[in-house]
Structures are given as C-alpha cells and as structure tokens.
C-alpha positions in Angstrom: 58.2 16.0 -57.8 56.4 17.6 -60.6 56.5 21.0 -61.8 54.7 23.1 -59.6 52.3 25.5 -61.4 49.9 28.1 -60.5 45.9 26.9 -60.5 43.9 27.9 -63.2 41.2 29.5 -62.0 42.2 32.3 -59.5 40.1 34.9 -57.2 40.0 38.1 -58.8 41.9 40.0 -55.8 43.0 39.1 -52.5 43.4 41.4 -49.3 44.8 41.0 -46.2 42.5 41.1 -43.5 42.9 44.5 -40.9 43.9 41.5 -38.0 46.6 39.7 -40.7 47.7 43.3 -42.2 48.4 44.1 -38.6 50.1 41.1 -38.2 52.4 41.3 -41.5 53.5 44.8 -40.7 54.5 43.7 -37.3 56.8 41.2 -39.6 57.8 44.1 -41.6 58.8 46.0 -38.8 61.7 43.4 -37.5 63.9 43.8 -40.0 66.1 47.0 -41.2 65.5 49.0 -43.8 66.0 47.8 -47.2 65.9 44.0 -46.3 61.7 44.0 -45.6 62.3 41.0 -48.4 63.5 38.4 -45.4 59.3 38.6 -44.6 58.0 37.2 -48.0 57.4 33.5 -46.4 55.9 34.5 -43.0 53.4 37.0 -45.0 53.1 33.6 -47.8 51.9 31.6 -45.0 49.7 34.2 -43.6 48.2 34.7 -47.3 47.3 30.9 -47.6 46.3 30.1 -43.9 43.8 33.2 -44.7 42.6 32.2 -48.3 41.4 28.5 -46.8 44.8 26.7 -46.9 46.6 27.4 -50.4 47.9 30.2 -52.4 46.2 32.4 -55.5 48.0 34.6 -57.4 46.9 37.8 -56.7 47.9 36.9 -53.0 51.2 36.5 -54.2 50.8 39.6 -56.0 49.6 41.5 -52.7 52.9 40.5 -50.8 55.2 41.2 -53.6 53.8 44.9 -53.3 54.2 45.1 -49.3 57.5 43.7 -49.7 58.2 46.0 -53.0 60.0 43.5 -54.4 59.6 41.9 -58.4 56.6 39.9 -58.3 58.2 37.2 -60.6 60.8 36.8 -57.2 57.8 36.3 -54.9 56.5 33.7 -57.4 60.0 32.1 -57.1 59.9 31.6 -53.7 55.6 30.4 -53.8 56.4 27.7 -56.3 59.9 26.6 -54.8 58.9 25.7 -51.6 56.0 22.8 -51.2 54.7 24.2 -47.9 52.8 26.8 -50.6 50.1 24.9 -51.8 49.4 26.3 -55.1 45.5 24.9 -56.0 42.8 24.5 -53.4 43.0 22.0 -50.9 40.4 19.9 -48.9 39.2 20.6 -45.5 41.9 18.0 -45.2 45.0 18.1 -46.6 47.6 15.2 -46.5 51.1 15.9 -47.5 52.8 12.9 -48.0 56.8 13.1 -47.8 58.6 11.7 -50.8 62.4 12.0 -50.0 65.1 9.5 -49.7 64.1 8.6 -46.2 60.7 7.6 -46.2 60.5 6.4 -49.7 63.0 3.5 -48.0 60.3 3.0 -45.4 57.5 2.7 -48.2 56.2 6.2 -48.7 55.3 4.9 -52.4 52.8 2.5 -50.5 51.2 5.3 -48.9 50.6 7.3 -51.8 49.0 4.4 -53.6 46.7 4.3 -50.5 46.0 7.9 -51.2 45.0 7.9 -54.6 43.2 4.9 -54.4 40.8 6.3 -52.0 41.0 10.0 -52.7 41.9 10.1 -56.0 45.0 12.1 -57.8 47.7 14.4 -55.9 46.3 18.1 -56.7 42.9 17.0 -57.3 39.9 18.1 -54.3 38.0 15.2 -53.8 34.6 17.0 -52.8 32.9 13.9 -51.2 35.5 13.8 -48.6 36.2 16.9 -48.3 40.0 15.8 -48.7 43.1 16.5 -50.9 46.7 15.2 -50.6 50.4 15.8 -52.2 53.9 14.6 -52.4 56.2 16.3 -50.7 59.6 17.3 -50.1 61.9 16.7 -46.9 59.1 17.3 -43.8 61.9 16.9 -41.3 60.5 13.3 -39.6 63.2 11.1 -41.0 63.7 9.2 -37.3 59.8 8.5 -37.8 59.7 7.4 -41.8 57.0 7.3 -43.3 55.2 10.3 -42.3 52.6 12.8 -43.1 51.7 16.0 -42.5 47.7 16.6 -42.1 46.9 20.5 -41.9 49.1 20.9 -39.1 49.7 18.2 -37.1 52.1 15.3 -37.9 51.3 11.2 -38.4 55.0 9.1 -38.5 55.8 5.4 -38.6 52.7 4.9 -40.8 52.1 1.5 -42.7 49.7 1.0 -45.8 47.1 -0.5 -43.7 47.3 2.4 -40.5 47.1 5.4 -43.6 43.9 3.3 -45.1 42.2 3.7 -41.3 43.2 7.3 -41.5 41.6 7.9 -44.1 38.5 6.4 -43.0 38.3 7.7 -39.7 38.5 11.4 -41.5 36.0 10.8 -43.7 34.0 9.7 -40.7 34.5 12.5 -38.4 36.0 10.5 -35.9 39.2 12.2 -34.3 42.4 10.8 -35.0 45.5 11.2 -32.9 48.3 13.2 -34.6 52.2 11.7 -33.5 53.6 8.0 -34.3 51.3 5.7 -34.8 53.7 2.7 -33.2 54.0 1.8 -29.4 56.8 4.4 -29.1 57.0 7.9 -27.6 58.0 10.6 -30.0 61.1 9.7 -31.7 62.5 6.6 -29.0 63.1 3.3 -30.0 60.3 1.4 -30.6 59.5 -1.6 -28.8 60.3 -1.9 -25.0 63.1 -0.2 -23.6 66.6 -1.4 -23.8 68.8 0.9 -21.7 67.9 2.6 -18.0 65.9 0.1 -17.0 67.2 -0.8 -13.4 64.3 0.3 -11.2 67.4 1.2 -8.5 68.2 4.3 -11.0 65.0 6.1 -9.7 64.4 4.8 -6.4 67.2 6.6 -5.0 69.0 3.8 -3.8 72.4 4.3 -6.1 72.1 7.8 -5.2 72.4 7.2 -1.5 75.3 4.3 -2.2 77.1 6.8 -4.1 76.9 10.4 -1.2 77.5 7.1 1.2 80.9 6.1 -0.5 81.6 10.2 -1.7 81.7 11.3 2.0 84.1 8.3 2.9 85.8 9.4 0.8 86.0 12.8 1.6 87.0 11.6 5.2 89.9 9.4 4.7 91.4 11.8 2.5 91.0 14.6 5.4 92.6 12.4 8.1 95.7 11.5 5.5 96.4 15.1 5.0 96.2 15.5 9.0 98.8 13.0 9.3 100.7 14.7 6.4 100.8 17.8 8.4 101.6 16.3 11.8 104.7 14.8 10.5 106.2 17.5 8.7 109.0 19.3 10.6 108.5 22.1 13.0 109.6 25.5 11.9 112.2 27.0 13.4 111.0 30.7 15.0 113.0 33.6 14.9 114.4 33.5 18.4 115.5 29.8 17.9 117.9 31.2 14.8 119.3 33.5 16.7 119.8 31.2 19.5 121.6 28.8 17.6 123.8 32.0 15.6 127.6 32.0 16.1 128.5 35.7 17.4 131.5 35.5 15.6 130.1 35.1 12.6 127.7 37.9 13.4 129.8 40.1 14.1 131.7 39.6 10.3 128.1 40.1 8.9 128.0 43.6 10.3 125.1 42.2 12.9 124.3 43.5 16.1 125.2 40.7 19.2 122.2 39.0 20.4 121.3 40.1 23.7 121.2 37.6 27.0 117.5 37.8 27.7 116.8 36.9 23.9 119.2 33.8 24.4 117.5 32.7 27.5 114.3 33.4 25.8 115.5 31.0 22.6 117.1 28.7 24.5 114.3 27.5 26.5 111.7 27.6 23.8 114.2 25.1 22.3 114.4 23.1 25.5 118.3 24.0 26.1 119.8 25.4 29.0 119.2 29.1 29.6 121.6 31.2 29.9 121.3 34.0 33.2 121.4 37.7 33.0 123.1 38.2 36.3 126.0 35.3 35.5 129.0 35.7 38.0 132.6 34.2 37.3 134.4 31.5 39.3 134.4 33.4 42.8 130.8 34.7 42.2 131.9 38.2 42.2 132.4 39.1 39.1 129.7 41.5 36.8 127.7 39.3 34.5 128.6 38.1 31.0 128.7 40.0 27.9 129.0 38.7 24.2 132.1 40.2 22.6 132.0 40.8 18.8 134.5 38.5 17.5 135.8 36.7 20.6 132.7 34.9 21.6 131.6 34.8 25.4 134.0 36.1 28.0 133.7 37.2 31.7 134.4 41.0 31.7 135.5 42.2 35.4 
C-alpha cells in the first residue's frame, strides 16, 4: 500500500445535511459522556457516502468538531483505514484486496486488468465513469480474489471474469454481485461431496431411527418389569411382629404383641392363626395369654 494522502483540490466546506446531522447525533447519543469519540467512523462514513463516495478535508474537519476531538486524530483515523477513500471516486469504484490471501489466488492479475482498462489506482477515469484501488484485508479470504464494487462484493474472480466486469459496467448492463464460480456463498466449489444421500431428506432415516428408538424404549420397559417382579417381597409390619420372640421383647422394654395381631400376621403370612378364645387340654380353660419372659402359657 502506498501512503495515503489527502487530494489536492478540496471543497471549500462541507455540512452535514439536516437528515445525516440527525442521523450522527442519534450516533452521538449512544455513548456516555466524554467517549462521543467511539463515533468518528460511523459519522466518516456518513461524511463520504454524502460527499459522492470519498472524503474532503473539511468533512473531516466537520466531524472532528462534533466529536470535539484534535482534528489531526480524526485525520489519523481517515487516512489509516482504506474504507475512507481520500480523492474522488467514479460512479464506480472497484477496491481490489491486496493482502496475503488473495494476492496467493492472483489479485496482482486483477489489478493489471484494472489499470489496463481503467487506468492508474487513484486516478477517475471520466469516460467510464470508473475508479479502482488496492486494498487492505476485505474480509473474503474463503472466496480469494475479491473485490468490493460500491457496496456489493465479487469473489473467486479470474483475469478474464474481472475483464467482463469491467465491460459490462461500462455497458450498463447489470452484473451480479457474490462469487462468480458455480458455488453458493462460501461452499466448496464444484458438486457436493458430503450429505448427498437423497434418504437424509426424504424422511426415510428419520422414520428407521423413531422405529428402532421406540424398540428400544420398549424392551428396556419390560426388563425393568421383570427386575421388579423378581425382587423380594417386603416384609409388612404385622409380619415382623408375627415372626418377634416375646422373650426377647420383653428384654427390649416392648409391649407383648396382642393375639388378634398374631392371627392377623400370621395369616397374611400364610401360617397357622392363632385363636382368641384358645382353650387348654379339657377345653375349659380361659384363652391364652403371652407372658413377658416365659413365652406362651395356658393361664387357668
């Protein structure tokens, strides 16, 4: 890149217009006191996109005001960055990238095309209407070489597809901004080389696969079933007592388990119950009672 360098003939002033001043102010506005500064390129880029596509000093002047910052600052900024054109520009302005990237793709070939037919970088050709520059980084590396026209971007150019640009502007014809290979955006060129099973989008794998998922989903629901069936019953509360020793109840300080509890537990637990009303060897006798420490005895 050369050294970037004010024109040399400049308008005497420059204004915003009441729409753009309305506009910059609104820029102003979002940030906090003291750092109105972070505007100076949005109210840069309104200046030139006003003043017919580059930058004159007293624009530059104008924002540093707005701004109040050190015009010599502003200027830093206008001269640093390449998006600032800093001489007047063609209806048509082609900004050819220059960087690492596309100069390994042959972005030196394209600028030859360019100043073959339009003539040097900087200089307004006034028969076409046109003007181009180098560049720095435009941020299409994927799509090397590129080039910006106004606003719109051409990639994957070739010396011969840049000479037809070039002729189709200076025709009026309308030209089709984007790569200019048989490729969509930034995707390989060529045909495509992954996803290309039509069964991906007809919905077929997708049925296989909810098919299989819910199979799945079933076999694992009938192995935990058969998991549960086969784990041991618990034991209930009236089944413990059941199966207590008195005597040892009775050493725990615990009150004697009561016949109709017994008979309750024992035929839950498919034993032999045990009667309310039991009667000794003649029949006679008064029914059983547990006695703490002795276990079960007839009382008379």
């Amino acid at each position: 890149m050369s050294v970037r360098r004010l024109a040399e003939e400049q308008p005497k002033s420059f204004a915003f217009t009441k729409k753009n001043l309305e506009w910059a102010q609104e820029q102003i506005a979002k940030y906090p006191e003291g750092r109105q500064a972070s505007a100076v390129i949005p109210l840069l880029w309104k200046a030139q996109e006003q003043h017919g596509g580059w930058l004159p000093e007293p624009a530059i002047r104008a924002v540093a005001e707005m701004l109040d910052m050190p015009f010599i600052r502003v200027l830093e900024v206008a001269t640093f960055y390449t998006m600032f054109a800093l001489e007047p520009v063609g209806k048509h302005f082609i900004q050819v990238c220059g960087t690492t990237p596309c100069l390994l793709r042959g972005a030196d070939k394209l600028m030859h095309v360019c100043e073959k037919k339009i003539g040097h970088q900087k200089e307004l050709n006034t028969d076409l209407d046109m003007s181009w520059l180098e560049v720095e980084c435009l941020g299409s590396c994927s799509n090397a070489p590129m080039i910006q026209l106004n606003y719109d971007y051409f990639e994957d150019l070739t010396p011969e597809t840049m000479d037809k640009l070039i002729d189709d502007l200076a025709a009026g014809k309308k030209v089709k901004p984007g790569p200019q290979v048989d490729r969509q955006g930034s995707a390989p060129v060529g045909a495509k080389t992954s996803l290309t099973d039509g069964s991906l989008y007809d919905g077929s794998v997708v049925g296989s696969w909810k098919k299989d998922f819910d199979a799945r989903v079933k076999a694992k629901a009938k192995e935990q079933a058969a998991t549960e069936a086969a784990k041991p019953k618990e034991t209930s509360p009236g089944e413990k007592d059941a199966a207590d020793n008195p005597g040892k109840r009775a050493e725990a300080g615990k009150k004697p388990i009561k016949n109709g509890d017994l008979a309750a537990a024992g035929e839950k637990a498919g034993g032999p119950s045990v009667r309310k009303d039991a009667t000794g060897p003649a029949g006679k006798g008064k029914g059983l009672k547990s006695v703490p420490g002795k276990g079960d005895k007839d009382e008379v």
